[in-house]
Structure formats: C-alpha cells, structure tokens
N, C-alpha and C positions, 0 to 999 in steps of 0.2 A: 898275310890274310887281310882281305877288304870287308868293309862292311856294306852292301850294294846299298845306293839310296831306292827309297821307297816308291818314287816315283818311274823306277825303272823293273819292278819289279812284274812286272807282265812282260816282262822279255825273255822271263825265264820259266814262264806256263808250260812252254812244250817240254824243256828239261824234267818237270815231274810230272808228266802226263804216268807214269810208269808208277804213281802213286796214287794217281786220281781216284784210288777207290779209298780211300786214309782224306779225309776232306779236308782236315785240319788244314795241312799244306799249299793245297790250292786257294783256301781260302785269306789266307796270309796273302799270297800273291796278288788275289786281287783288292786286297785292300779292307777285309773287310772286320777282318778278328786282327789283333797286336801281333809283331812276331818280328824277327831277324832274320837275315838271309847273305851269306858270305861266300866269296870267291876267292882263289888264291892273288888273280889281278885281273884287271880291267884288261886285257888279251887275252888271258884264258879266261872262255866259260863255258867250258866242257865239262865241269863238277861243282854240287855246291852243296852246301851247308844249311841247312834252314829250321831256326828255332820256332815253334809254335805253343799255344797254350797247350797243346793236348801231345806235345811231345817236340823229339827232333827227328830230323830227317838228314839223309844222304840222296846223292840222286844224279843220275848220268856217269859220266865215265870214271870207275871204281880200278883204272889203271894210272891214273893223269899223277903222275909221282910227284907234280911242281905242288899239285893241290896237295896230296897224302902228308908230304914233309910239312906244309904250313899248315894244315888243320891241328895235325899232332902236334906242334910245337905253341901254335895259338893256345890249343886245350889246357895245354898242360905251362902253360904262363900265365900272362896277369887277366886274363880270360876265367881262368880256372879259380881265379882269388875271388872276382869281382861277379860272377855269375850270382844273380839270386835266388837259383832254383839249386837245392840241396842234391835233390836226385834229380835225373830226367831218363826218358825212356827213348830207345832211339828204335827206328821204322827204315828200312830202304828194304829192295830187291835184294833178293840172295845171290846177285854175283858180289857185291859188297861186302859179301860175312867175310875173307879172311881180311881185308883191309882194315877191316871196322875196325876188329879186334887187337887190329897193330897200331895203330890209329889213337884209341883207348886203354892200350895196355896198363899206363900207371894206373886205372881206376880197373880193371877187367871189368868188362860186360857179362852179365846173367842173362841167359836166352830162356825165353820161356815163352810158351804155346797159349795164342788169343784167338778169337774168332771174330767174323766181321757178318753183320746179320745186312739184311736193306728190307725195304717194304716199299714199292709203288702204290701210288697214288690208285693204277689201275685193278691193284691186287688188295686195295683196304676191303672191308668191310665195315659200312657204314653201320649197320646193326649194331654195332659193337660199342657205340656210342652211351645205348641205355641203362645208365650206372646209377642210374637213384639219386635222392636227396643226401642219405645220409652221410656217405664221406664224397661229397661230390669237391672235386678239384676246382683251383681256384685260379683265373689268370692274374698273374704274380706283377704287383705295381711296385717301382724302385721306389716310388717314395715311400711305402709299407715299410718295404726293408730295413729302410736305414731311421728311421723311427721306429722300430720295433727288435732290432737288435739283440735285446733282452729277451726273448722268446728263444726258447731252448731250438737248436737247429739254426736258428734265422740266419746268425753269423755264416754259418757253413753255407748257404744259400748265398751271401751276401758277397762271401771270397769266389765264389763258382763264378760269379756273374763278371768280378772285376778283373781276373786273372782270364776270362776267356774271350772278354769285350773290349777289357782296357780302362772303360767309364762306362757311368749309364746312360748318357748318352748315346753313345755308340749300340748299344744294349737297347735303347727304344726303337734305334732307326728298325733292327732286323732281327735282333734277338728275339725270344719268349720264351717264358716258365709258367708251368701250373702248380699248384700245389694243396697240399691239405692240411686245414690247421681247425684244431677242435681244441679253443683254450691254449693249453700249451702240454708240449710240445707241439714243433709243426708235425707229422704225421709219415708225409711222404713226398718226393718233391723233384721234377723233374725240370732240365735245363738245356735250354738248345747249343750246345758249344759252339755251334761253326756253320758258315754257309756261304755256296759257292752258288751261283747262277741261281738254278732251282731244285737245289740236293741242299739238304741240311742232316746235320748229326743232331743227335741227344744221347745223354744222361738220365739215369733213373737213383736214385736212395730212398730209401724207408729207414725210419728209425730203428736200431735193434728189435726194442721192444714190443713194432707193431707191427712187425713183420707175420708174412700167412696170412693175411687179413684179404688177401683182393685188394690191396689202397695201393699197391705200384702199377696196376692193372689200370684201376681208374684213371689214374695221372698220366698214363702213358697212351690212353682213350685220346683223352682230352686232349693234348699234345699233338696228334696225328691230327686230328677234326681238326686243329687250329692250323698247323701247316700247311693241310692238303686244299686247305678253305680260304688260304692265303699264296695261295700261288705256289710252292711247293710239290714236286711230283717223285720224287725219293727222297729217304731217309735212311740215315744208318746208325748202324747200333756194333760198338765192341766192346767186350770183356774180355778177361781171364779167361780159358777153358776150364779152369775148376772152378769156377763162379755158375754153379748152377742155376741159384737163385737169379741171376741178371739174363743167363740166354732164354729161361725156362717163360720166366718173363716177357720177353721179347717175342719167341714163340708161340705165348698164348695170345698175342694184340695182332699175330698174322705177317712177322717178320720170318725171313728165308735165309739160310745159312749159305752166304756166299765162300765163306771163304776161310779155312784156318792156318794164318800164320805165324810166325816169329817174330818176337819185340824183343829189345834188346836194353836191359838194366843197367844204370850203374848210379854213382853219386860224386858230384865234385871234390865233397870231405870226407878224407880217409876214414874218421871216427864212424860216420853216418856210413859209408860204404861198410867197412865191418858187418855192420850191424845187419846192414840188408843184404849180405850173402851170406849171412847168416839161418837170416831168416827165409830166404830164397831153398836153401839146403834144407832146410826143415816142411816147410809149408808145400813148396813146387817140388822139387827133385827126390824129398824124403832120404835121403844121404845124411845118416846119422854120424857116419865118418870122418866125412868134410864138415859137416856143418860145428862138432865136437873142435877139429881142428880150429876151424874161423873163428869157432869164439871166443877158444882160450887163447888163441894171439890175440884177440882183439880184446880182453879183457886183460891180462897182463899189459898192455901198452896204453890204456884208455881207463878212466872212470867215467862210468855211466849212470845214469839216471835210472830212478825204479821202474817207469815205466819200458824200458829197455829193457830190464832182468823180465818183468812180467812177462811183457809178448818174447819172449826166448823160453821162457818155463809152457808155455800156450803151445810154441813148436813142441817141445821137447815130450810133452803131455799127449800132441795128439797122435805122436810116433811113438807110444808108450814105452818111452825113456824116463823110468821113474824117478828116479836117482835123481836125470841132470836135472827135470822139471821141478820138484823140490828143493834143488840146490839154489837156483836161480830164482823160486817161488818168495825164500827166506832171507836172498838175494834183496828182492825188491820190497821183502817188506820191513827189514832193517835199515832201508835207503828212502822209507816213507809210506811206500805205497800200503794203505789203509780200507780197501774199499770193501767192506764184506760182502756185502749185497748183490756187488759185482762178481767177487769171486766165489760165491755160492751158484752164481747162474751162468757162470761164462761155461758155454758146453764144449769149447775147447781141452777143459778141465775134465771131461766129464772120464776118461779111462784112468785118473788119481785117486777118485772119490773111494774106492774100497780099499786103497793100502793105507793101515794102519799109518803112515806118516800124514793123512788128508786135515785128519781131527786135530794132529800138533799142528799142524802149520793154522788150523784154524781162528786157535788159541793164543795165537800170536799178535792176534787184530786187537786193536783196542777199543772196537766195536761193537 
C-alpha cells in the first residue's frame, strides 16, 4: 500500500466522481481540506482509499484483489497502531459492501442509515434572512477562537475548525463559521467542513441546553447568505436519520432530501470498538441481545471509564432495560461519575425515573 503524493491527486477526481455527492472526498482531492489518499501501487489505480476529515472513503473498482489484500493488511498493521483517529466512518457505493466488510473484519463495521440534504443557491430564499437582533449570529474570527478558549463550547468550535482545515490559515483562505455567543456559553454555532469548486458542506450544533430556541435556524440563515453571497451555488447537509433535530433543521432553512444512505462504523481500538457496537445495538438497531452480548465481552476483558458505564445506562434506559441501565448507572457512579444536575435532566433517563431504584441511585451522588 502507497501513499499517493498530494500533488498528483487530481488524477484521481474521476475515480470518485461516484461520490461526488459526499464533498468531503473531492474536496481532499483538490487540495483544499487535509486528508490521505492510498493505492495498492503506482500501476494499479483502479481502487483507492481516501482518508478525510469528515470520514473515509472507498472508491472505483471493489473487485481489484491486489488493492483488497493490501488495504486489509496495511489496516490492520502499523497503519492501525499509528492512525490518530479512534473511530472513523467509512462512505463508498454499495457494490463495496461485501468487500468492505472483509477488508475491516478485525474491527466489524456497523451499518447505519444517514441522509444527505443540498439547497441551491437558485432554491434559497432570501427572506429568510430576517432573524432580529437578539440572537443574531456572528461571522466567527480565528483570532476570537484561540484567545477565547475559555468560553464554554469555543474549544469544541476551535477542534471543528483545525481537524477540518488543517490551520487557520487554510480556514481563512475558504473556510467560514457563524456563531452565537451571549456571555457565555457560545449558544449555537455552525462550520463549513469542505469545499469543492462551488459546493460546500456545513455543520450545525446548539448547546444542549439551548436547544428549541430558533438559534440553529439563525446560524444556519447566516451561513447560506454568506455562501451564496460568496460565490457558492450548493450546499449540503448530513446526518443520522434518527437525528431529527439536524434534518428538521435543515428543512426549515429550505434544504431538499437528496438522498438516504449507508455509512459504515468502526474504531481502530478494540476497547473503544466495544464500546461503540455497543452503543450502536442500543441507540441505532435497538438489539437488546447483541448489545447485552457486546458489552459483557467487552466489559470482562476491558476497564472502563465512568463516562462509558453512563452513556451504556442512557442506551439501556431509553430501550427500558431497567435492570441493565441501573447496573451500569451505579457502574459509573462508583467509577466517579458525580454529576446530578446532569442526571436529573438527561431525558435519555427519562423511562427510569418511576422505578423505585431512580431515588437510590440518586442518593448515591454526593451532590
């Protein structure tokens, strides 16, 4: 397995034209977001491999056995040791899926159902602009960022920007973010991932707590008016399919449901894989059987951290599995986890709260 140089990588634009609706990838290719791109050799390049911030990719010919053998054997070597990304999400065409899956076996992939939204420049409506003073969004300067740090969210803002740009440099040339910040925390805060010719993607987040407010609405206003006002003529937007809040989102600013496919899960480290087919079984597929399975292998073989027992109690709670969600509740909170205030409001919680074990586990906080 090669790692192609970067200056050769618009040779290999038409190979994922068959992804061009997923921008991340094209936009690596030309140069414009961080990312890697790999072939099995410099005479084969009928398949390839291509790492980006917003995921990885497969792409072109999912028979080429020279490629298949050294992808899976690169993955699963010092590839697999030295990767900095825990998890990553993998994107190709569905002739792909049984390779993938041979491909990734030491880690299995988790398949789970996303949507892919876009909005034209031609289909905005500009009306939609008029958001008021009061949480009105903010175009987001890197020097703020990184002097300001300390402001609840910024951080999270501040990894969005360098994991998807590289530097901020790179981030002034073509990047932008809006945001809203009233004191602190920041509020809500959206970020343009990637961009190819004249398509760009975005991200949207609101804080837990301020959520239902209209403030992703506003952000994601602003966002469009700066794009479409800057040379930009599509945009795309994907989530989850059980992320309401993100398409519902999307749908209300005048985006159009192109497309629903398959992403494919997994994580370099077995502990952290566990964990997230774990939670996969619980959250996506609702498989109380697998998921029971996954976790007590992966709890007999692993010590985990409390916030681990918690989001696995979260699962187990919202597929009212009382027992296990308790078990793991009490789990995480003799392993630390302290936060009342959190778990008084977390509505994950919310099918616990009438069995008598709600009030002990309460009493347990030393809050």
């Amino acid at each position: 397995m090669i790692k192609v140089d970067k200056n050769k990588y618009d040779e290999f634009l038409g190979l994922f034209d068959e992804l061009s609706w997923h921008l991340s990838s094209l936009a690596v290719l030309e140069g414009n977001n961080p990312g890697e791109l790999y072939i099995s050799d410099n005479k084969d390049r009928s398949s390839a491999f291509l790492i980006s911030p917003e995921g990885c990719y497969l792409a072109g010919n999912p028979d080429n056995k020279t490629f298949n053998v050294s992808l899976k054997k690169f993955f699963e070597g010092d590839f697999l040791r030295k990767w900095k990304t825990e998890e990553f999400e993998l994107v190709f065409n569905p002739k792909w899926e049984s390779t993938a899956f041979w491909i990734f076996q030491k880690r299995p992939l988790f398949k789970y159902n996303r949507f892919h939204y876009t909005i034209k420049i031609s289909d905005f409506n500009w009306h939609r602009l008029d958001i008021g003073d009061k949480f009105k969004p903010i175009s987001l300067k890197p020097d703020f960022v990184k002097n300001n740090l300390k402001i609840s969210n910024m951080d999270h803002i501040n990894k969005w920007i360098l994991n998807n740009w590289g530097n901020y440099d790179n981030f002034k040339k073509r990047g932008f973010s809006f945001y809203i910040l009233v004191n602190n925390p920041v509020l809500s805060w959206s970020v343009c991932d990637c961009i190819y010719q004249d398509r760009c993607e975005i991200g949207i987040h609101t804080d837990p707590k301020h959520r239902k407010q209209g403030l992703a609405s506003n952000v994601v206003n602003a966002m469009l008016n700066h794009a479409f006002k800057s040379g930009i003529k599509e945009i795309g937007w994907h989530c989850a399919a059980d992320n309401t809040g993100s398409y519902k989102t999307a749908e209300k600013a005048g985006f159009t449901k192109e497309r629903e496919y398959y992403a494919y899960f997994g994580s370099r480290d077995e502990k952290k894989h566990y964990f997230t087919r774990t939670i996969c079984f619980l959250f996506i597929d609702h498989n109380i059987t697998k998921a029971r399975e996954c976790w007590q292998k992966a709890s007999l073989k692993y010590d985990y951290e409390s916030y681990f027992y918690y989001d696995i109690a979260c699962g187990f709670a919202l597929n009212k599995v009382n027992k296990d969600a308790f078990l793991n509740l009490k789990k995480a909170i003799k392993l630390g986890f302290n936060d009342k205030d959190h778990l008084l409001n977390d509505k994950d919680l919310n099918n616990i709260h009438t069995d008598p074990e709600w009030e002990k586990v309460i009493t347990l906080l030393k809050n």
